[in-house]
C-alpha positions in Angstrom: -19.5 -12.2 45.5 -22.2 -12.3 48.4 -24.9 -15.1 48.4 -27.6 -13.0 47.1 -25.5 -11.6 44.8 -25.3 -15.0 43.5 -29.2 -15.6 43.9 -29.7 -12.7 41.7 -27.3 -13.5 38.8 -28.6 -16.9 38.4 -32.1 -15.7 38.3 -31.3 -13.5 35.8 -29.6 -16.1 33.5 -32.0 -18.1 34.0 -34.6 -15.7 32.8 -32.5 -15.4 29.8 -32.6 -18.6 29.0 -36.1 -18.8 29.0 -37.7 -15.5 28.0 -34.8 -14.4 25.8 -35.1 -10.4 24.9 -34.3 -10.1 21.3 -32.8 -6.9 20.3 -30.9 -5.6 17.1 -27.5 -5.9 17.6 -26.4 -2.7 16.2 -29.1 -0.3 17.7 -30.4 -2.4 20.5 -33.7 -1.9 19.6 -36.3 -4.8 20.1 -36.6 -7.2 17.5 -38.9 -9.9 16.9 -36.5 -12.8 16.4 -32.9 -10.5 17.3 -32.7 -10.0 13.4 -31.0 -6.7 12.3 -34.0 -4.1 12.5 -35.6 -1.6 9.9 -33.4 1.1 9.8 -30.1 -0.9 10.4 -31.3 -3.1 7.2 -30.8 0.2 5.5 -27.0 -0.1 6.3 -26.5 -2.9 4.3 -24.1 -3.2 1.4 -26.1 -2.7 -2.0 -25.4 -5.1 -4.3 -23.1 -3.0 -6.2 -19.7 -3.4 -4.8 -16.1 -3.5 -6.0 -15.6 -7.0 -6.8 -11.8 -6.7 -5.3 -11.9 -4.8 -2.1 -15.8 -4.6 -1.4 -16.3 -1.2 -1.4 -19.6 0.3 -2.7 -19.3 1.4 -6.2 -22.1 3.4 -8.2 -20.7 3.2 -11.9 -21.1 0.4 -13.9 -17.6 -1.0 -13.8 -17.1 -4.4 -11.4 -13.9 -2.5 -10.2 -13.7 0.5 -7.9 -11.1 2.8 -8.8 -8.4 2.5 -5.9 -8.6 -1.4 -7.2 -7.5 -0.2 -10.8 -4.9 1.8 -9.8 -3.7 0.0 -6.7 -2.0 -3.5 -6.2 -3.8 -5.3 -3.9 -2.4 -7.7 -1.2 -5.2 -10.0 -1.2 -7.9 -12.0 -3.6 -10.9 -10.7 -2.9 -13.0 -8.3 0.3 -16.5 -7.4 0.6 -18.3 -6.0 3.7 -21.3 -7.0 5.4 -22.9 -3.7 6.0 -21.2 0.5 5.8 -19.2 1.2 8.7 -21.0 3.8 10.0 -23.5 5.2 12.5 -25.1 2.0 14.5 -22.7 -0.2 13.1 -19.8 1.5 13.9 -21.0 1.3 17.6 -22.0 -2.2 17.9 -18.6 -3.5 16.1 -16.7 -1.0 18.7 -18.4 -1.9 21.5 -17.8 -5.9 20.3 -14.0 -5.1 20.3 -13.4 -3.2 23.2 -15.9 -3.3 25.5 -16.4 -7.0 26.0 -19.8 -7.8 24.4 -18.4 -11.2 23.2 -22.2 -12.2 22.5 -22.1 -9.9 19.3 -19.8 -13.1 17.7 -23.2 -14.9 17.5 -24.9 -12.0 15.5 -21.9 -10.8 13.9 -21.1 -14.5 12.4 -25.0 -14.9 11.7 -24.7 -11.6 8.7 -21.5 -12.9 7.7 -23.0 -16.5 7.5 -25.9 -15.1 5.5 -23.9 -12.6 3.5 -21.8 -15.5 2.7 -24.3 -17.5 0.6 -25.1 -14.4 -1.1 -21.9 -13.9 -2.5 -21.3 -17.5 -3.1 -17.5 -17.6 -2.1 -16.1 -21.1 -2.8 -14.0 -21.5 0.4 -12.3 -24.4 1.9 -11.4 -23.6 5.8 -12.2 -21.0 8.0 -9.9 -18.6 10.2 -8.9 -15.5 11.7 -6.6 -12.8 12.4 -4.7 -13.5 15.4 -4.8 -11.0 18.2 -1.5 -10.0 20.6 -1.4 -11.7 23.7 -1.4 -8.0 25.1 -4.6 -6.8 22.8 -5.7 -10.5 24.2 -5.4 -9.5 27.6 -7.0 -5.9 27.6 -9.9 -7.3 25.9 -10.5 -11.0 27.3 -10.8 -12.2 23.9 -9.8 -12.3 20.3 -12.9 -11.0 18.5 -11.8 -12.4 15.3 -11.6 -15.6 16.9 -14.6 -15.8 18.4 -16.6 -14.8 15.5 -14.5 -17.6 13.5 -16.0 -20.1 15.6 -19.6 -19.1 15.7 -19.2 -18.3 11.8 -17.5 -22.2 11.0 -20.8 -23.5 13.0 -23.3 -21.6 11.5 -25.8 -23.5 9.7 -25.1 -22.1 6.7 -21.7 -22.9 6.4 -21.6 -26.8 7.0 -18.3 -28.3 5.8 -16.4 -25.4 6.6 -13.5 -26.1 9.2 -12.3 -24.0 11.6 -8.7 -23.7 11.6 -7.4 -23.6 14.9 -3.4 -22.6 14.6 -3.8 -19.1 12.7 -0.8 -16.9 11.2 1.3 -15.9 14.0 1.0 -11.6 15.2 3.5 -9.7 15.4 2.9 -7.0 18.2 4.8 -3.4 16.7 5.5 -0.6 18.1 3.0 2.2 16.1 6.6 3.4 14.3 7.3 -0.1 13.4 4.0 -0.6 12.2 3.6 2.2 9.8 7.1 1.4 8.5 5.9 -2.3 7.7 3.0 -0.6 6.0 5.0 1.9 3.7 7.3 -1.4 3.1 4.3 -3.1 1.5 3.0 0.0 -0.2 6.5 0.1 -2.0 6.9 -3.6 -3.1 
């Protein structure tokens, strides 16, 4: 990198730094404070969910009906927000196209989702990435949004576990087989 090219990058950090441009972080849209904006708020999980794997449920019951009919591998799921449309993009664009500064944002929702829920949990972590899914991306997006999760303000006392679960990395064959393995038992 050239001189000026330098020049130039640190005036624009710098600018950052001190007149930050708040956008949503699903639509990029300006925002007062970088909060989720008025039609991305939209997106958000109503308060009627499947108490086991999160999804949106419009019936009365607490459980959705794959739930009831289906062992689950796990305690309990919910979701921030519908995987769709803006969201979709922004959680994309955080996992492949290096906009690592969506784990502030990202951990922000969960942080605030979190207290909504009330979850009584005693240590954070994540899903481990592949070192090869590690080195296509830069990062492990799970990780990273650990982190600035197990810091948010919201969640003091909450500890970041730092040795995850170890990944396997399968071959797609491999991978659906383990699948249909756990489908079975």
């Amino acid at each position: 990198m050239r001189f000026k090219e330098k020049i130039k990058e640190l005036i624009n950090k710098t600018e950052d730094i001190l007149f930050p441009h708040y956008v949503c972080p699903f639509c990029e849209v300006e925002t007062y404070n970088g909060e989720v904006c008025g039609e991305c708020i939209k997106l958000v999980i109503e308060p009627k969910y499947c108490k086991k794997c999160g999804e949106h449920i419009s019936e009365d019951a607490n459980i959705c009906i794959q739930c009831k009919d289906y062992e689950r591998f796990f305690d309990q799921n919910f979701s921030c927000y519908h995987y769709k449309d803006s969201v979709t993009h922004a959680i994309q664009k955080f996992k492949f196209s290096g906009a690592k500064y969506l784990s502030i944002d990202f951990a922000k929702i969960l942080a605030k989702r979190f207290a909504e829920v009330n979850i009584d949990i005693d240590i954070v972590t994540f899903v481990p990435s592949t070192k090869r899914k590690i080195k296509s991306r830069g990062y492990n997006q799970a990780e990273e949004m650990a982190k600035e999760f197990a810091d948010d303000e919201n969640v003091i006392g909450w500890q970041l576990d730092n040795e995850p679960m170890v990944q396997y990395d399968f071959s797609p064959k491999a991978e659906e087989a383990f699948r249909a393995y756990l489908r079975e038992s």
